[in-house]
C-alpha positions in Angstrom: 169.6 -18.5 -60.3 167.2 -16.1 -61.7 165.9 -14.1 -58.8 169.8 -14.0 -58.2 170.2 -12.7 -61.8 167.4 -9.8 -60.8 168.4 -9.1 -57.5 172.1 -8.8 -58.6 171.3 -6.4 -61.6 169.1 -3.9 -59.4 171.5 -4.0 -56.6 174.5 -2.9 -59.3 171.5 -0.4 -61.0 170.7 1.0 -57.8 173.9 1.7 -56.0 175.8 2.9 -59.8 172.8 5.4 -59.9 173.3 6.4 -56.6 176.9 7.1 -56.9 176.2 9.3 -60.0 173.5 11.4 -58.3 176.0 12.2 -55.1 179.0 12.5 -57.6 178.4 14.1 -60.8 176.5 17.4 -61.5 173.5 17.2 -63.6 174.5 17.3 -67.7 178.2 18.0 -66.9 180.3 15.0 -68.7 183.5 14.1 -66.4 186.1 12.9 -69.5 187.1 9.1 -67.8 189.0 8.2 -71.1 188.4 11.2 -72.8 187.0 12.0 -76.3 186.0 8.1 -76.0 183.8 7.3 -72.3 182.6 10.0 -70.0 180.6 10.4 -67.2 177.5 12.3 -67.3 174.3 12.7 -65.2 171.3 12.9 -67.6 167.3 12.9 -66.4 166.4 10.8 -68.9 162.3 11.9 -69.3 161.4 9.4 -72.1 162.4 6.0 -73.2 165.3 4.8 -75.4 167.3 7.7 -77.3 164.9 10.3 -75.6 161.5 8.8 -77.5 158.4 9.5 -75.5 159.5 12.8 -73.7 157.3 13.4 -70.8 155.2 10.9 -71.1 155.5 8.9 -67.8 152.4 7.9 -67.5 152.5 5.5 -70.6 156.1 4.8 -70.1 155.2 3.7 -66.2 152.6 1.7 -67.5 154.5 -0.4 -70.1 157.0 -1.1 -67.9 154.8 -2.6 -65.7 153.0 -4.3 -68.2 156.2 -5.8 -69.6 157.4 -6.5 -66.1 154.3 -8.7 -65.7 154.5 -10.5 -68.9 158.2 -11.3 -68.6 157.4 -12.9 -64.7 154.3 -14.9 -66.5 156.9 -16.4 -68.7 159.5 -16.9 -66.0 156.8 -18.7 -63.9 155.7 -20.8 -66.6 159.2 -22.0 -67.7 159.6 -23.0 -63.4 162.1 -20.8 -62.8 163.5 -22.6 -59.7 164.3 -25.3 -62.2 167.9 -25.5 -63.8 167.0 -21.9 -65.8 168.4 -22.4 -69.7 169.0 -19.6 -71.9 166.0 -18.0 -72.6 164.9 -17.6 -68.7 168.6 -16.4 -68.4 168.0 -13.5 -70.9 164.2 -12.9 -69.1 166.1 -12.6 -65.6 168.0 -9.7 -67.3 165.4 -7.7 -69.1 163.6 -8.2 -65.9 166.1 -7.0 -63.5 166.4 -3.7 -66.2 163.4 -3.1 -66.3 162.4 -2.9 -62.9 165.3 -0.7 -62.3 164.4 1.7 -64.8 160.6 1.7 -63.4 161.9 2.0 -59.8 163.5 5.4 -60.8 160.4 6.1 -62.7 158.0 5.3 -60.3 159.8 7.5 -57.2 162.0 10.1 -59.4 159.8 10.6 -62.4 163.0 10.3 -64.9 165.2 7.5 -65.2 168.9 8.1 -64.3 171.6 8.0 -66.8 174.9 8.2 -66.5 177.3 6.3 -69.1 178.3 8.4 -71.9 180.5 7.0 -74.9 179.3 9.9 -77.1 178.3 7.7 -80.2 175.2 6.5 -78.7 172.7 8.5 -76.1 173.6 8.2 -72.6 172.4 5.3 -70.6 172.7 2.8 -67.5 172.9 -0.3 -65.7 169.1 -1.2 -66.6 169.4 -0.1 -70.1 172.5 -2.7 -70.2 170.8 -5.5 -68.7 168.3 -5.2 -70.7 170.1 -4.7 -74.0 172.1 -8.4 -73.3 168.4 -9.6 -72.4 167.4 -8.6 -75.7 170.5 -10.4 -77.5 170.2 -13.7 -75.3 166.6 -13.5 -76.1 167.1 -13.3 -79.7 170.1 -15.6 -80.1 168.0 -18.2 -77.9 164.9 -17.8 -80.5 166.9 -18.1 -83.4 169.5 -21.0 -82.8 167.7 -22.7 -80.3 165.2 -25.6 -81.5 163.0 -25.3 -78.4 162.9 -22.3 -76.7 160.7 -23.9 -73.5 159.8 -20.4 -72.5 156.8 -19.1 -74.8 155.4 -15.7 -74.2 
């Protein structure tokens, strides 16, 4: 269930990101439901909402760092056992991040793409990883034993 979770998420990641770069035009929005979601191609250089500009070196490296913890704590909760909640929400931070390095590691930018103009333009990964973050927190704060431990 969770390499499915993974593979699933960067399979979606990777072909959504290919279908931006062969169909929109770099920093051009394309109005989908306009003044509301749009379209638009973005090299995104840093981390979240742009921090870290040009530093891929670092960002590359905490990925992978995070990447490694994350699988440490999947491994050590069994993940080919029935997965519970907090492995769940693991699965998706880890199928985010690895997309995210992926296009890092090869591209040197992560590729963005969904634009609702409130908040910076983002992805699949950046998704996945967000709902990680919520499952992960909603598991550590209502959950009496979270069995995954980092």
């Amino acid at each position: 269930m969770i390499l499915f979770i993974v593979s699933i998420i960067l399979c979606l990641d990777f072909f959504t990101k290919f279908l931006a770069k062969q169909n929109l035009s770099l920093n051009e929005p394309l109005p989908v439901i306009k003044g509301f979601f749009y379209l638009t191609l973005v090299h995104n250089r840093g981390a979240g909402f742009g921090i870290l500009k040009d530093q891929a070196i670092l960002l590359v490296f905490t990925s992978l760092f995070a990447v490694i913890l994350i699988y440490l704590g999947l491994k050590k909760n069994k993940i080919y056992k029935k997965p519970d909640i907090t492995s769940i929400s693991l699965a998706f931070i880890l199928g985010g991040a690895l997309g995210n390095l992926i296009d890092r590691l090869f591209l040197g930018y992560v590729v963005d793409f969904l634009d609702f103009r409130i908040w910076p333009v983002f992805n699949i990964a950046d998704s996945a990883i967000t709902i990680g973050a919520i499952l992960l927190g909603w598991s550590i704060l209502f959950k009496k034993d979270v069995s995954c431990n980092l």
